[in-house]
Structure formats: structure tokens, C-alpha cells
C-alpha positions as CSV (number, residue, x, y, z in Angstrom):
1,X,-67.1,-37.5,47.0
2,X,-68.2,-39.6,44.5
3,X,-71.2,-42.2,43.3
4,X,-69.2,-45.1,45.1
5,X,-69.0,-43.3,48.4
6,X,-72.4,-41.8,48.4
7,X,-75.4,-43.7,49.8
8,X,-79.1,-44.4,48.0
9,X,-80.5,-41.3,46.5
10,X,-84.2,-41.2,47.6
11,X,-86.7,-39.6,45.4
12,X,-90.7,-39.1,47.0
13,X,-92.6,-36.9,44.2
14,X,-96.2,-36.2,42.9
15,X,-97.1,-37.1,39.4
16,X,-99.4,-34.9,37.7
17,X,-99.8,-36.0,33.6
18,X,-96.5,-37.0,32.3
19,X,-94.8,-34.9,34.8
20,X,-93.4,-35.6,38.3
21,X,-92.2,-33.2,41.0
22,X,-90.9,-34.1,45.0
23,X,-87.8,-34.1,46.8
24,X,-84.8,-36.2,47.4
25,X,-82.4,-37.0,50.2
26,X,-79.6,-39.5,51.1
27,X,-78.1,-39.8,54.9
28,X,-74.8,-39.2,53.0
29,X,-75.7,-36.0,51.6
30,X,-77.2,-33.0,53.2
31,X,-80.0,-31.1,53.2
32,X,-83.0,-31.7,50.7
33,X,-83.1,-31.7,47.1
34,X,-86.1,-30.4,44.7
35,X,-86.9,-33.3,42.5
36,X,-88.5,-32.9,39.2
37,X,-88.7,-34.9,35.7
38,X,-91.2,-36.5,32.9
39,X,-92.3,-39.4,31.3
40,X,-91.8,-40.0,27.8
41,X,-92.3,-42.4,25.0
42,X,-94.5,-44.9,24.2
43,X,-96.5,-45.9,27.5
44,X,-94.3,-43.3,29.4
45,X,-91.6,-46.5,29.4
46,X,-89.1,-43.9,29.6
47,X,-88.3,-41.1,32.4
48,X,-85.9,-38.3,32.6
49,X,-85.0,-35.9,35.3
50,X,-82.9,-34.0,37.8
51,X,-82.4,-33.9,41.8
52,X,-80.5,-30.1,43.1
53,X,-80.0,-29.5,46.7
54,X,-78.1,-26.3,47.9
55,X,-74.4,-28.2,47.9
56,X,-75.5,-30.6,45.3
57,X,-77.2,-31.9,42.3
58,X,-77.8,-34.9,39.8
59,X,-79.4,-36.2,37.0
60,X,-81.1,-39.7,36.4
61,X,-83.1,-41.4,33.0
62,X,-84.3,-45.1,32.7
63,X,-86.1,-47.0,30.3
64,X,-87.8,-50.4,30.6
């Protein structure tokens, strides 16, 4: 498996300060992942974070 053959990665999560926390899932994947990450930066314009499920896991960042 790989990013090509997987579909959308959906995150739902909380924030709480500069932090956020939820879950994640994809109809490609299964089970549920815990979700968590932070702001940082100026404005909170950037975002870091990580997805793990039981049989698997990611990482994502962004920055406007």
C-alpha cells in the first residue's frame, strides 16, 4: 500500500490552545486512528502532527 492507492485521510479533533486532538479514518484503511498535533508560528499559520491506528500511522504539516 501506498499514498496513491490509499483514499482521503479524514481528521475530526478538538482544539484546546495551540493544541489539537481527535481521530482519523479512511474507507481504505482500517480501524481508527488517534489524531493529535499543534499550531505554531506566527498566527498559528503553521501546523504539525501525527495520525496512528493499530496497523497504521502518518504524519502531516502545512503552512499558509
Amino acid at each position: 500500500m501506498n499514498a496513491e492507492t490509499v483514499d482521503v485521510i479524514n481528521l475530526n479533533a478538538n482544539i484546546n490552545g495551540n493544541s489539537f486532538t481527535g481521530s482519523a479514518n479512511s474507507a481504505s484503511l482500517s480501524g481508527t486512528a488517534k489524531v493529535e498535533g499543534k499550531f505554531y508560528g506566527e498566527n498559528a499559520k503553521e501546523l504539525g502532527g501525527m495520525f496512528k491506528a493499530e496497523d497504521w500511522v502518518g504524519a502531516f504539516g502545512a503552512s499558509k
